[in-house]
DSSP file (Angstrom, degrees, kcal/mol; ACC not computed):
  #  RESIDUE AA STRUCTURE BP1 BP2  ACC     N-H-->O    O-->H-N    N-H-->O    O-->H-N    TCO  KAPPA ALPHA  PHI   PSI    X-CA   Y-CA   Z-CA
    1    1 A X              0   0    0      0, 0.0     2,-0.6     0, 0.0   127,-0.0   0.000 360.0 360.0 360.0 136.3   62.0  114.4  101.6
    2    2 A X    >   -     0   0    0      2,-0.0     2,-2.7     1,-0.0     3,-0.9  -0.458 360.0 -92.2 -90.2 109.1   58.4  114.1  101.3
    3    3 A X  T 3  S+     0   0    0     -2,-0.6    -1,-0.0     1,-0.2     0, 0.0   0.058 111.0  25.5  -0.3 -31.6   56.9  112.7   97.9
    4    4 A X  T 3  S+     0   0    0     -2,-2.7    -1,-0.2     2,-0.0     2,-0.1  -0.306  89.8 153.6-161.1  24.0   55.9  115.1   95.2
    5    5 A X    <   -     0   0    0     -3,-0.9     2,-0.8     1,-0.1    -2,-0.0  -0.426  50.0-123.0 -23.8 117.1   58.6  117.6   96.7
    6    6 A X        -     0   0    0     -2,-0.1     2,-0.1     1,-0.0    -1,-0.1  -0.891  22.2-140.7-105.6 143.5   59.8  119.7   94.4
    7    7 A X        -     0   0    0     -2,-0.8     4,-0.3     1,-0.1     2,-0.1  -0.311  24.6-115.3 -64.2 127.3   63.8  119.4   94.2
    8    8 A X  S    S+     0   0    0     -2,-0.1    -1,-0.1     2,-0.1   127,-0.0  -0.464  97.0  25.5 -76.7 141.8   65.7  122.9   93.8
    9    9 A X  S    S+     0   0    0     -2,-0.1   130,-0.1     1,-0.1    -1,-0.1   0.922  94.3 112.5  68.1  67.2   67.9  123.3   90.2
   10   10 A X  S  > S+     0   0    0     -3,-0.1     4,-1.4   125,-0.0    -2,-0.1   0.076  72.6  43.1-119.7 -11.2   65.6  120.8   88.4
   11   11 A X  H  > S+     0   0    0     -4,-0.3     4,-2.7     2,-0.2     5,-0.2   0.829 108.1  57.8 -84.2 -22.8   64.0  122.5   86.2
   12   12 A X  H >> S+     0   0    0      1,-0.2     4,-2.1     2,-0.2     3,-1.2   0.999 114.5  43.9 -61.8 -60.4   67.1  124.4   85.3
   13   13 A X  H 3> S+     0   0    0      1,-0.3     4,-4.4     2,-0.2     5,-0.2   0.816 107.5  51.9 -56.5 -44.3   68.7  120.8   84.4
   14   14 A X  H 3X S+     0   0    0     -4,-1.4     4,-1.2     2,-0.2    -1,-0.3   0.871 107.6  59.7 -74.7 -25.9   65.9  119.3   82.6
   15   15 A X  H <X S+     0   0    0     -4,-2.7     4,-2.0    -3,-1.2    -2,-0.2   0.971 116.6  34.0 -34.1 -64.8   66.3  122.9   80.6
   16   16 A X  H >X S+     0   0    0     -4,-2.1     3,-2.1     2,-0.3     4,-1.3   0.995 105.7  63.6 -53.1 -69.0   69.8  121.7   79.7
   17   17 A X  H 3X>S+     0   0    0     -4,-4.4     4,-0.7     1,-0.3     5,-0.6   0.819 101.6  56.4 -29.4 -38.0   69.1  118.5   79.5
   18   18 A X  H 3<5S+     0   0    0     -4,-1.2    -1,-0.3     1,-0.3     3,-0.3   0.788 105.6  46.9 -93.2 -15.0   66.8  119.6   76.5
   19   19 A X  H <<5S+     0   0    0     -3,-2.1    -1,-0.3    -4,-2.0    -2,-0.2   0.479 113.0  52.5 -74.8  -1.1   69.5  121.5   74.3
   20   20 A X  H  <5S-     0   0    0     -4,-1.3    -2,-0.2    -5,-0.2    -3,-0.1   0.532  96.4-151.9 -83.8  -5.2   71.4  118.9   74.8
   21   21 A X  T  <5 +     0   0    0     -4,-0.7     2,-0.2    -3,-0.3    -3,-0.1   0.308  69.2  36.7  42.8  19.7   68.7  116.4   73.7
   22   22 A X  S   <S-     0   0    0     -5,-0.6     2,-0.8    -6,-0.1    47,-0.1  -0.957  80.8-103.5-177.3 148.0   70.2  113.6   76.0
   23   23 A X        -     0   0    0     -2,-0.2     2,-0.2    45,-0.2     5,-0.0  -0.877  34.5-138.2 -86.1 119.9   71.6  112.8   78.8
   24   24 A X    >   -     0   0    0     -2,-0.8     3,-1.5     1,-0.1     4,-0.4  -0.620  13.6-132.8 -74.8 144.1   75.5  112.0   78.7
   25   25 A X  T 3> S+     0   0    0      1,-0.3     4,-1.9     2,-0.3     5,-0.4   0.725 105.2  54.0 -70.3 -32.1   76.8  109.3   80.6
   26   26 A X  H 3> S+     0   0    0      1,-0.2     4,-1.2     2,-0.2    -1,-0.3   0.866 105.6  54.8 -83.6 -16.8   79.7  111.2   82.2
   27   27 A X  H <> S+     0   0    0     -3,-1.5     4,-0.5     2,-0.1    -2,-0.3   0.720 114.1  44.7 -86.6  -4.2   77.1  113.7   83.4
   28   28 A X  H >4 S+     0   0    0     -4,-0.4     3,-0.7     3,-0.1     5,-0.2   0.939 116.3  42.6 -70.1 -67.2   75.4  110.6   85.0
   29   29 A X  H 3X S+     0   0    0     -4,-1.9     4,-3.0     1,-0.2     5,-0.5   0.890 113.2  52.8 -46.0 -54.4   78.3  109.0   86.4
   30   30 A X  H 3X S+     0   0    0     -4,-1.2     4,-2.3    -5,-0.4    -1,-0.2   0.909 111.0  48.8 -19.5 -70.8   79.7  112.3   87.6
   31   31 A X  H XX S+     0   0    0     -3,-0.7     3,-3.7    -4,-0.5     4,-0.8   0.881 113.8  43.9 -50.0-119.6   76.5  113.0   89.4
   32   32 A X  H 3> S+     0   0    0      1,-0.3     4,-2.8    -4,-0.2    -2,-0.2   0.394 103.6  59.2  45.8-103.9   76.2  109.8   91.0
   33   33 A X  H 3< S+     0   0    0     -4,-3.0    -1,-0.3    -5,-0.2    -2,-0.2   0.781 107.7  55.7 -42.5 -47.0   79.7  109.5   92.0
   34   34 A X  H XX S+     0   0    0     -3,-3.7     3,-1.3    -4,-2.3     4,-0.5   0.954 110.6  39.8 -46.9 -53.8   78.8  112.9   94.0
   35   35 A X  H >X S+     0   0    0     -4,-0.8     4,-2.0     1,-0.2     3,-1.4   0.935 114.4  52.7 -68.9 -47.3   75.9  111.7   95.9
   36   36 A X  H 3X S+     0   0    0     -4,-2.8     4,-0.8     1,-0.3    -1,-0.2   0.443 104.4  56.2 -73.1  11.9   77.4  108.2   96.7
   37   37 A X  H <> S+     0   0    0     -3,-1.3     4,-2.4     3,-0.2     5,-0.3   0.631 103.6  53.5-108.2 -10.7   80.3  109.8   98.0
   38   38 A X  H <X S+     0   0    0     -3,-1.4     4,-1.2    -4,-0.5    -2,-0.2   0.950 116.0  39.8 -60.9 -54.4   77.9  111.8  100.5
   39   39 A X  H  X S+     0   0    0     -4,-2.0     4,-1.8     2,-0.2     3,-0.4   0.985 110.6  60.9 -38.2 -74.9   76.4  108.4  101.7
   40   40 A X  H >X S+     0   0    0     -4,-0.8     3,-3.8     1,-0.3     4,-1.3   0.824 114.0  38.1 -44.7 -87.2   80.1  106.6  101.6
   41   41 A X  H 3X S+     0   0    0     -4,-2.4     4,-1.8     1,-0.3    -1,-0.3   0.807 115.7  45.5 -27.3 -53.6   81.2  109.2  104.2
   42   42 A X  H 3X S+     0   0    0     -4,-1.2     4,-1.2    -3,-0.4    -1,-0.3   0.766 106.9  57.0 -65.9 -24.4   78.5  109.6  106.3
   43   43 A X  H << S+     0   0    0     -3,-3.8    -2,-0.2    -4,-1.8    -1,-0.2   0.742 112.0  51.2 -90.7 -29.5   77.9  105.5  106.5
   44   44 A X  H >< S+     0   0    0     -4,-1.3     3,-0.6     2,-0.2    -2,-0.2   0.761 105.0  58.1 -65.0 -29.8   82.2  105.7  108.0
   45   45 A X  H 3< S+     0   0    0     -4,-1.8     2,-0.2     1,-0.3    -2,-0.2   0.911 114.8  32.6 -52.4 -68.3   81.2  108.3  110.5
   46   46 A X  T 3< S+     0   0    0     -4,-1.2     2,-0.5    72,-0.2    -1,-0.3  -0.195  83.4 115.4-101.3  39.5   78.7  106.1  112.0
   47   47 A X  S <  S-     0   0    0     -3,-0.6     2,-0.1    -2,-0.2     8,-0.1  -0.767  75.8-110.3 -68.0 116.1   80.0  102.8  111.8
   48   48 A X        -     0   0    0     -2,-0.5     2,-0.7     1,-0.1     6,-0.3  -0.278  33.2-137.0 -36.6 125.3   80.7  101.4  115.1
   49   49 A X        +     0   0    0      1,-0.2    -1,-0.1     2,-0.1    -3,-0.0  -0.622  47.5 136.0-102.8 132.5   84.6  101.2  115.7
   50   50 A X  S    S-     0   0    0     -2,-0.7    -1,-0.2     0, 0.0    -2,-0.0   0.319 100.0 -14.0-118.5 -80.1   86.1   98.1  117.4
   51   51 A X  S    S-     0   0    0     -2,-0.0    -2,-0.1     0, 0.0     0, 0.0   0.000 102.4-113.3-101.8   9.9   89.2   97.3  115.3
   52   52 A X  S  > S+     0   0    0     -4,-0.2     4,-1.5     1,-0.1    -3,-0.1   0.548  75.3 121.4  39.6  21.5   87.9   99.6  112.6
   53   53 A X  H  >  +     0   0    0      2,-0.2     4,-0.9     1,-0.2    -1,-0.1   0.573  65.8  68.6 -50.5 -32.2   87.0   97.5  109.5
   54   54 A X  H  4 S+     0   0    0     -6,-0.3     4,-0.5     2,-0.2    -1,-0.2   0.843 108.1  35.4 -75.5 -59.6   84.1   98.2  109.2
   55   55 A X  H >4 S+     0   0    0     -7,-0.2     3,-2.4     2,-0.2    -2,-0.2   0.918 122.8  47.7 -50.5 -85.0   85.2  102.0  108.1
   56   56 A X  H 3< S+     0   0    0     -4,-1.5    -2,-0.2     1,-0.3    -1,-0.2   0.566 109.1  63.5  -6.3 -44.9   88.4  100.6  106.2
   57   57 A X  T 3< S+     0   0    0     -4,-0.9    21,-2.0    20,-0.1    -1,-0.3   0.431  78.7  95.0 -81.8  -9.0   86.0   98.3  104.8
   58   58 A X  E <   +A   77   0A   0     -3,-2.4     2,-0.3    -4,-0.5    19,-0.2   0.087  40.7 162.7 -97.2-156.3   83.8  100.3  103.0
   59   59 A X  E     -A   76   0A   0     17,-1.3    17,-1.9    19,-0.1     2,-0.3  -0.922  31.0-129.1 179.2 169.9   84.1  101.0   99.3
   60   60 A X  E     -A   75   0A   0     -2,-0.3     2,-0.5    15,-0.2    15,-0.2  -0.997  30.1-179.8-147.7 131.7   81.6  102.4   96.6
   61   61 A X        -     0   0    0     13,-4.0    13,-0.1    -2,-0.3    -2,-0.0  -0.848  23.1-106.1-147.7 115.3   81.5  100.5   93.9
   62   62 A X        -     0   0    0     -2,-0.5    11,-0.3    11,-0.2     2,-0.2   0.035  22.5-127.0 -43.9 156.4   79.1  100.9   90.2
   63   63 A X        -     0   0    0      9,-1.7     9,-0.3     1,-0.1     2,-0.2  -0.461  42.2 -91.3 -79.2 170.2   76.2   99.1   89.3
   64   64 A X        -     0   0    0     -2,-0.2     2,-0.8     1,-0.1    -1,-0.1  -0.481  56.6-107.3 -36.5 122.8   76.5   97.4   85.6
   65   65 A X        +     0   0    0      1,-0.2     3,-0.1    -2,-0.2     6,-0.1  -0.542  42.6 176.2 -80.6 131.8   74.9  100.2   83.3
   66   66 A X        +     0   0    0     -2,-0.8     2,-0.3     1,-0.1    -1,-0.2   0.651  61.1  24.2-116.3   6.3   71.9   99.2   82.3
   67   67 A X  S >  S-     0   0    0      3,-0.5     3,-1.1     0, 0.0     2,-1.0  -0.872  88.8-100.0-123.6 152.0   70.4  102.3   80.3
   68   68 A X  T 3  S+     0   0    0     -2,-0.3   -45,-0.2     1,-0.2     3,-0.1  -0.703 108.7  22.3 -51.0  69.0   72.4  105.0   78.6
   69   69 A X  T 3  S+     0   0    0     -2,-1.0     2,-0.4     1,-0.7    -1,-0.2   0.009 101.8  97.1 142.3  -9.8   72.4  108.0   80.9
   70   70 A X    <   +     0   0    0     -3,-1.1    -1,-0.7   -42,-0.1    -3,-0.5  -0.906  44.2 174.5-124.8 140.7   71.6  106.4   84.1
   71   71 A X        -     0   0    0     -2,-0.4     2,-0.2   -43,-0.1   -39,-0.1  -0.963   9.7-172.2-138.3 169.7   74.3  105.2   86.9
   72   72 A X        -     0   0    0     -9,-0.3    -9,-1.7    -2,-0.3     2,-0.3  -0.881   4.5-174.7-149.5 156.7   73.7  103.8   90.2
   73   73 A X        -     0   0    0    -11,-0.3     2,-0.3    -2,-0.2   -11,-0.2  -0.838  17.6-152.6-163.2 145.4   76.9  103.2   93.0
   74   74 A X        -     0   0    0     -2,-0.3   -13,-4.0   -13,-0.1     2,-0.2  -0.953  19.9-113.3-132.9 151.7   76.1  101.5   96.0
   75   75 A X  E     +A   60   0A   0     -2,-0.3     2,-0.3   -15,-0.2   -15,-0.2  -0.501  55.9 154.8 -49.2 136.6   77.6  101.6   99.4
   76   76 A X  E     -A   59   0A   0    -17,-1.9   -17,-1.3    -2,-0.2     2,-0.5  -0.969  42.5-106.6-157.3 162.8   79.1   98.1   99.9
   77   77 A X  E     -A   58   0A   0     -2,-0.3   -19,-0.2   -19,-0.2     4,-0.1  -0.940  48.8 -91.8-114.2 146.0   81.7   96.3  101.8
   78   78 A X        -     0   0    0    -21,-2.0     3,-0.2    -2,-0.5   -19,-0.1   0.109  26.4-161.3 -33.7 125.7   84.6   95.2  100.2
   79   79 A X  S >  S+     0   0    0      1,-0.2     3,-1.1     2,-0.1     4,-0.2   0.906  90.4  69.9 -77.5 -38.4   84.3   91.6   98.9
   80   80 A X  T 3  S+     0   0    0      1,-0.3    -1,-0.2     2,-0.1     3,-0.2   0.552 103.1  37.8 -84.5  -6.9   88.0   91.6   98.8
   81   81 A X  T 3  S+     0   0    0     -3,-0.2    -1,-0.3   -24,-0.1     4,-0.2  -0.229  75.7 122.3-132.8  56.5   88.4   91.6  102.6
   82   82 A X    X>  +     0   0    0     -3,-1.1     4,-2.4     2,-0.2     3,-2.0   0.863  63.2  67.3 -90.9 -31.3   85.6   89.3  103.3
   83   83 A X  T 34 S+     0   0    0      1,-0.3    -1,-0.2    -4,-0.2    -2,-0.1   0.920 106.3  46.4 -44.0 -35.0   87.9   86.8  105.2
   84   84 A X  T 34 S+     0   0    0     -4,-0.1    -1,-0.3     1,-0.1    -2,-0.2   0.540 116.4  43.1 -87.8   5.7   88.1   89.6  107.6
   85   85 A X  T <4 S+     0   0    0     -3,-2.0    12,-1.9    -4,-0.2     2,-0.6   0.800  96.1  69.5-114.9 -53.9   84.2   90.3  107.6
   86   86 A X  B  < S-B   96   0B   0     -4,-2.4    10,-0.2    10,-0.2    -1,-0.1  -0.631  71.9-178.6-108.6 128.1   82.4   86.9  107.8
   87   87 A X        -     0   0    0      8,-4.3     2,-0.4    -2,-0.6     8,-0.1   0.068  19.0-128.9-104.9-142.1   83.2   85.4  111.5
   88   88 A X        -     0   0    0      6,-0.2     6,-0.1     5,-0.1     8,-0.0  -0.824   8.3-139.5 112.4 133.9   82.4   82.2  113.3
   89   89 A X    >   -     0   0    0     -2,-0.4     3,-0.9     2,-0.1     5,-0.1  -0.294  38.1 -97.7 -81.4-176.3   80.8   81.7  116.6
   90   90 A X  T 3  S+     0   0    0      1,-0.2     2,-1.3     2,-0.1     0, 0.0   0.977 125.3  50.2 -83.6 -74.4   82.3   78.7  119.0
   91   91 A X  T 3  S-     0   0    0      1,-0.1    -1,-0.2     2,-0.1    -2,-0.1  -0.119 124.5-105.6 -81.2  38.4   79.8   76.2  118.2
   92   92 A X    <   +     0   0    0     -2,-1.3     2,-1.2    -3,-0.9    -1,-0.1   0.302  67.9 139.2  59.7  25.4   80.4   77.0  114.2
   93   93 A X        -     0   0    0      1,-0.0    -1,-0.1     0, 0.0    -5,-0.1  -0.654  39.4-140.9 -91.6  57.3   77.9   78.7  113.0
   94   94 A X        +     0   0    0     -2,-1.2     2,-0.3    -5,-0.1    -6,-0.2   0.154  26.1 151.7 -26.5 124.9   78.8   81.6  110.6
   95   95 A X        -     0   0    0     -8,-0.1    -8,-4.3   -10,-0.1     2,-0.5  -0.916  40.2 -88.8-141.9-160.0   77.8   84.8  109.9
   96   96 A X  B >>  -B   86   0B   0     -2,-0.3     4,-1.3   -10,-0.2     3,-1.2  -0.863  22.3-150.2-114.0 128.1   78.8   88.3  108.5
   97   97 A X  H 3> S+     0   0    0    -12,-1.9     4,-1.5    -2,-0.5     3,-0.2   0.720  88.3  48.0 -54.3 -52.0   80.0   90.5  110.6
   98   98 A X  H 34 S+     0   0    0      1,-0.3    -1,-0.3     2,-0.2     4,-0.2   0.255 111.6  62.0 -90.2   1.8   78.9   94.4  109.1
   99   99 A X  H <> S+     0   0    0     -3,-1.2     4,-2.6     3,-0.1     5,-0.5   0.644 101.9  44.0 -94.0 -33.4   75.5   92.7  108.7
  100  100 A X  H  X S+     0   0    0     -4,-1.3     4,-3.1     1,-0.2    -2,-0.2   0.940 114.8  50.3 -87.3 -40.2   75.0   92.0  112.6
  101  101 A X  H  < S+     0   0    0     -4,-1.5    15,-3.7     1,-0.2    16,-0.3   0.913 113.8  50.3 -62.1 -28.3   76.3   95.5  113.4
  102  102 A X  H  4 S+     0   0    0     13,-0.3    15,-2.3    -4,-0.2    -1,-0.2   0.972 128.0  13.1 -50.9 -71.2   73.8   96.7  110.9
  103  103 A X  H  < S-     0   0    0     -4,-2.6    12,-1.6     1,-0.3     2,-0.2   0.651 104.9-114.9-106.2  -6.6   70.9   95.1  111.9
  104  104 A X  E  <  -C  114   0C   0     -4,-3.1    -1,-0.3    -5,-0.5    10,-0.3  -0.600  30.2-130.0 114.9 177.2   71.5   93.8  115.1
  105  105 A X  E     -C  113   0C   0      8,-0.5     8,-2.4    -2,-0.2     2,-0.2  -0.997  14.3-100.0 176.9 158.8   71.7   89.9  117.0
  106  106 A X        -     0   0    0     -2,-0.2     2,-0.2     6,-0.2     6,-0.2  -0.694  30.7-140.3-110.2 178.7   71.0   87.7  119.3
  107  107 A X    >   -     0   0    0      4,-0.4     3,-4.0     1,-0.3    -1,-0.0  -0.683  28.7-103.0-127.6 162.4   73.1   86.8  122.1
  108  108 A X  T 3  S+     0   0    0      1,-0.2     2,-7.8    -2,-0.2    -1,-0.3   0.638 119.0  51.8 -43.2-108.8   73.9   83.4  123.7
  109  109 A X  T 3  S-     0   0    0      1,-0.3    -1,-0.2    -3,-0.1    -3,-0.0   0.199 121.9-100.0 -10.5  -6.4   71.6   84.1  126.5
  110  110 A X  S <  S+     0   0    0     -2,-7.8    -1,-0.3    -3,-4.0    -2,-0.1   0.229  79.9 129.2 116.4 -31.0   68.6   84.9  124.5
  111  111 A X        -     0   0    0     -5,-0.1     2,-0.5     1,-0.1    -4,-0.4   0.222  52.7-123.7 -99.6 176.1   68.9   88.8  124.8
  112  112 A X        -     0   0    0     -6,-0.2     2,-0.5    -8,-0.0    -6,-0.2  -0.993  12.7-159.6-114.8 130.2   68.7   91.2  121.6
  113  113 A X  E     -C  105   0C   0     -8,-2.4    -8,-0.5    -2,-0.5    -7,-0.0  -0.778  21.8-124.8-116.5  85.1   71.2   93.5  120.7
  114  114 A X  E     -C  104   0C   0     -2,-0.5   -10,-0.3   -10,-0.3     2,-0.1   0.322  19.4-117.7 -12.9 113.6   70.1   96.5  118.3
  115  115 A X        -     0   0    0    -12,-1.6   -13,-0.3     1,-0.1   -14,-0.1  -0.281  10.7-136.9 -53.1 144.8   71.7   97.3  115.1
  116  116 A X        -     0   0    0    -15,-3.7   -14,-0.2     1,-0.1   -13,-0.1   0.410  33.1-141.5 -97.5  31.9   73.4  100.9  115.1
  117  117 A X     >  +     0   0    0    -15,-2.3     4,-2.2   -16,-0.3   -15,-0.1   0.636  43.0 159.5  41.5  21.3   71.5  101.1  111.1
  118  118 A X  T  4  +     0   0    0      1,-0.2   -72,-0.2   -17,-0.2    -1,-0.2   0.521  69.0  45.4 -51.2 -13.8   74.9  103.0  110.0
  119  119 A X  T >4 S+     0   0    0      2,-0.1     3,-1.4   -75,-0.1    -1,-0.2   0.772 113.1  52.4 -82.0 -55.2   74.3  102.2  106.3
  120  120 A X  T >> S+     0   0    0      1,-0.4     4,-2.2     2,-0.2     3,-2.2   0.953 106.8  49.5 -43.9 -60.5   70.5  103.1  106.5
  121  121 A X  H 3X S+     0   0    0     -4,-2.2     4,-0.9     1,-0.3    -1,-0.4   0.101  93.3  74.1 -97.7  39.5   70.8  106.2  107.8
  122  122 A X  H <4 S+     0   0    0     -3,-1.4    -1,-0.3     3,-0.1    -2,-0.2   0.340 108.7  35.0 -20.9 -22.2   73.3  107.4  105.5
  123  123 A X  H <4 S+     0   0    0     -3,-2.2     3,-0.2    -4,-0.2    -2,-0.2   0.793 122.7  48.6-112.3 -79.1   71.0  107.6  103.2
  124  124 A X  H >< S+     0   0    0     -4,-2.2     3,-0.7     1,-0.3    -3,-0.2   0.794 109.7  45.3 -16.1 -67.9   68.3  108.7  105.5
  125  125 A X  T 3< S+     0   0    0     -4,-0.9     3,-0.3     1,-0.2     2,-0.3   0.864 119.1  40.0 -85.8 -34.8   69.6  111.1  107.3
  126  126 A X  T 3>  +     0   0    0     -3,-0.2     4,-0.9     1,-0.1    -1,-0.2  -0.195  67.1 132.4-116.3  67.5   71.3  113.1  104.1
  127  127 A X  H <> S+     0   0    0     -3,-0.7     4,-1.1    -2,-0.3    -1,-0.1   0.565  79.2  46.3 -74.2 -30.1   68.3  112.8  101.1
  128  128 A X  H  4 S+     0   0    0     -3,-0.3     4,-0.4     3,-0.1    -1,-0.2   0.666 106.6  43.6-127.8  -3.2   68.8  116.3  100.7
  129  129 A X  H  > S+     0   0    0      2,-0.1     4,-1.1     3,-0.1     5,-0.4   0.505 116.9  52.0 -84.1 -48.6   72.0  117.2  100.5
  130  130 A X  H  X S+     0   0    0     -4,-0.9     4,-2.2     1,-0.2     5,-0.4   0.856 109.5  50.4 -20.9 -81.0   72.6  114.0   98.1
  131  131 A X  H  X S+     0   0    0     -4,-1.1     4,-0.7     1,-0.2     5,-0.2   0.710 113.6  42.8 -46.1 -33.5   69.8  115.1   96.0
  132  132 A X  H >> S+     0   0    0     -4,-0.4     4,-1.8     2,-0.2     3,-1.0   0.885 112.3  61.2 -70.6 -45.4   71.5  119.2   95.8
  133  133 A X  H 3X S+     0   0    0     -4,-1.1     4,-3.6     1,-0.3     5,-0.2   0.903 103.8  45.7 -31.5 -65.8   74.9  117.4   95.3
  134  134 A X  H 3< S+     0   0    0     -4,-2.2     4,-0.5    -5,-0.4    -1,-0.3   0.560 119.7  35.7 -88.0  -8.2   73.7  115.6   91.9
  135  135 A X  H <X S+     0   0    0     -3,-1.0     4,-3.0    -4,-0.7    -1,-0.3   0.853 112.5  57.4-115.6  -3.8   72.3  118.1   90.3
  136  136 A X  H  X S+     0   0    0     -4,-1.8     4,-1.4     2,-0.2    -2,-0.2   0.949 113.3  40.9  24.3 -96.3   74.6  120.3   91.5
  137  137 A X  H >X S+     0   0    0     -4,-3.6     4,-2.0    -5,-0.4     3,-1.1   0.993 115.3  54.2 -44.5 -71.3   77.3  117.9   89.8
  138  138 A X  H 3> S+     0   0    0     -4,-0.5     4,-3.5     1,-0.3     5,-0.3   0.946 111.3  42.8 -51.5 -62.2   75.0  117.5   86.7
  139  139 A X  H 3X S+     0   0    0     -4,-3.0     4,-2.7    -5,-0.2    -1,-0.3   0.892 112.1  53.7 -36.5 -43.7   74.6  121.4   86.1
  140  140 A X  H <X S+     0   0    0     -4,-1.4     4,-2.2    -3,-1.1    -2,-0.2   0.953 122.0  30.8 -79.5 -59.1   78.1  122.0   86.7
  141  141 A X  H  X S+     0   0    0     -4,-2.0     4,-1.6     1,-0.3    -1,-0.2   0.794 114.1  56.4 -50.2 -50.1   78.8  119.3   84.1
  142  142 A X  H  X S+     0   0    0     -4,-3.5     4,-2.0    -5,-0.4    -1,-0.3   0.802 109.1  46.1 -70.4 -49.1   76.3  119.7   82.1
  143  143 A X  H  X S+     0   0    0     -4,-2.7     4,-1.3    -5,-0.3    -2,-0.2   0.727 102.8  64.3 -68.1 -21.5   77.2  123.6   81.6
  144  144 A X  H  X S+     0   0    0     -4,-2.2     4,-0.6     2,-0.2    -2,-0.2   0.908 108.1  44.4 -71.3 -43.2   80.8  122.8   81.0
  145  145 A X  H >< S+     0   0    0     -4,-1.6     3,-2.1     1,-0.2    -2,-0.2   0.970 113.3  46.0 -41.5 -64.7   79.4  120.7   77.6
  146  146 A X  H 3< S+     0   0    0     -4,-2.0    -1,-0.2     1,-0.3    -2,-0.2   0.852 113.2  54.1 -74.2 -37.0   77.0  123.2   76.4
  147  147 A X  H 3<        0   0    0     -4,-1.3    -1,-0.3    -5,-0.2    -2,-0.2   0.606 360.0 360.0 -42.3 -28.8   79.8  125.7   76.9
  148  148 A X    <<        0   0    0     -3,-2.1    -2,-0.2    -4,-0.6    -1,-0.2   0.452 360.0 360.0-154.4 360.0   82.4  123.8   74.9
């Protein structure tokens, strides 16, 4: 979506938002939790399958809140299965495994091998369906309050 875009159902929200005179944290998290689950999906489509960890592996998981009204969820992989994640070549040399598929590696021989960016364009590629998701979610929420 192209900078100074305007987003459909925002003005309606920031409406709300102002009889409500704040934003509540469960219509952030809510919201949020919608969009990142759009990402979360979309980054398991296109994960490359070997053994299929990489899918298995992924998880969406909150930031720390650091203002009242705002949440943030990232795409991640599970720390808890990082034994299965971070590998070792034959002359001992570690790395992480959902990081080389990501961005891509070099090979004994010199050569390059492309990342297939399956995290990236999760994000990339659905900007605008996120973005109707959360306020979407946030109206929905948001109308169930004022309502009740």
């Amino acid at each position: 979506m192209a900078r100074g875009t305007k987003i459909e159902g925002m003005k309606e929200l920031q409406a709300m938002f102002k009889k409500l005179e704040r934003v509540p944290q469960t219509v952030a998290t809510k919201s949020a939790r919608a969009g990142a689950t759009i990402a979360l999906r979309a980054a398991r489509a296109n994960a490359p399958v070997d053994e299929g960890n990489l899918k298995s592996g992924m998880i969406l998981k909150r930031e720390r809140r650091v203002k009242p009204g705002k949440a943030v969820y990232d795409v991640m992989m599970d720390p808890a299965k990082n034994d299965i994640f971070v590998k070792t070549t034959a002359d001992g040399k570690r790395y992480y495994y959902p990081a080389s598929q990501e961005y891509g590696f070099l090979t004994a021989d010199g050569g390059y091998i492309p990342g297939y960016r399956y995290l990236r364009k999760s994000i990339t590629d659905n900007v605008d369906t996120i973005e109707k998701k959360v306020i979407d979610t946030a109206k929905v929420t948001v109308e169930k309050i004022l309502r009740g």
